[in-house]
C-alpha positions in Angstrom: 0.0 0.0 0.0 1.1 3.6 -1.0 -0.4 4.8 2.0 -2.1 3.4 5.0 -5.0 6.2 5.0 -6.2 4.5 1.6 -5.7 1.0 1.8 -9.1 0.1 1.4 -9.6 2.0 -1.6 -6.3 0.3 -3.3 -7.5 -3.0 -2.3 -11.1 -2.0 -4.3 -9.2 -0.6 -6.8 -7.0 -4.0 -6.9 -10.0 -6.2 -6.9 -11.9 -4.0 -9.2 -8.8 -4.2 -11.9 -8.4 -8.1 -11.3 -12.9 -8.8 -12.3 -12.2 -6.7 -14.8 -9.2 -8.8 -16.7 -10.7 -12.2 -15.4 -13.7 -10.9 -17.9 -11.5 -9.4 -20.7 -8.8 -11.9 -20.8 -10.9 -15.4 -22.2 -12.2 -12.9 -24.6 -9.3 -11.7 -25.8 -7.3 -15.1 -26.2 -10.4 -16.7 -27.9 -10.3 -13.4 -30.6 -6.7 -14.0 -30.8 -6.6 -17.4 -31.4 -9.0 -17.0 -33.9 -7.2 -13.8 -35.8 -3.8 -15.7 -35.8 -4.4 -19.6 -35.4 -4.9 -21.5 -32.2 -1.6 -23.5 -32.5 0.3 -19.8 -33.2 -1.3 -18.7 -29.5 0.1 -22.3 -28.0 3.5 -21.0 -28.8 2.7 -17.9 -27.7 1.7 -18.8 -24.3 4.4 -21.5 -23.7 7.3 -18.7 -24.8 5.6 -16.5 -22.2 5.4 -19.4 -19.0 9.2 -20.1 -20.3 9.4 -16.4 -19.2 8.1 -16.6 -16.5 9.9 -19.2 -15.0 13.3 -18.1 -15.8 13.5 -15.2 -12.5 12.2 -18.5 -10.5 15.2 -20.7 -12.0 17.6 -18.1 -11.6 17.1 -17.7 -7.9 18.9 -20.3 -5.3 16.5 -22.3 -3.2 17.1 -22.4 0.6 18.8 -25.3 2.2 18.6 -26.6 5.5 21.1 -29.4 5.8 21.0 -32.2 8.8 16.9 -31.4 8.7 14.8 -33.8 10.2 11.0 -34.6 9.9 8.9 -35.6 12.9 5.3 -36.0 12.9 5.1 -36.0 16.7 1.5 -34.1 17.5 0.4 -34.8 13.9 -3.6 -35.6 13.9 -3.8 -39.2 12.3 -7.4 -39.9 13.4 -8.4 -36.7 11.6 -6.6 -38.0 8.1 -6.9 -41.3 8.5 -9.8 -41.5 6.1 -7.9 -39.2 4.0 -5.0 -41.8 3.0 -6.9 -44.8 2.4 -7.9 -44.5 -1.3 -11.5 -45.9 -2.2 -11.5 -47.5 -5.6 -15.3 -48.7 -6.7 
């Protein structure tokens, strides 16, 4: 936030901007795809996610080493009908 004072307003204004490209943005591609070919926009979008990805590939991932993994205190009667899997 720029300023506490208007938080609220930013956050609105935020929301308002993010309905608004959720509503423009399907229509868009689908117009798109149809202008320059669907196949054309496949390429499109996987250059753009290859993008993407590169700052997160760049970037070092944080190590703990000698880490250890208890589940002391974990709630198995809650899961417990979580990890069988039901096949019928």
């Amino acid at each position: 936030m720029k300023h506490s004072d208007h938080a609220g307003k930013e956050i609105g204004f935020m929301t308002i901007l993010e309905k608004s490209a959720n509503a423009v943005g399907p229509l868009a591609g689908g117009f798109l795809a149809l202008w320059i070919g669907p196949e054309t926009m496949m390429l499109v979008a996987s250059g753009i996610l290859l993008l993407a990805a590169v700052p997160l590939l760049r970037t070092p991932e944080n190590l703990r080493i000698n880490q250890t993994i208890s589940f002391h205190g974990f709630p198995w009667r809650q899961v417990r009908r979580s990890l069988v899997v039901n096949q019928t």
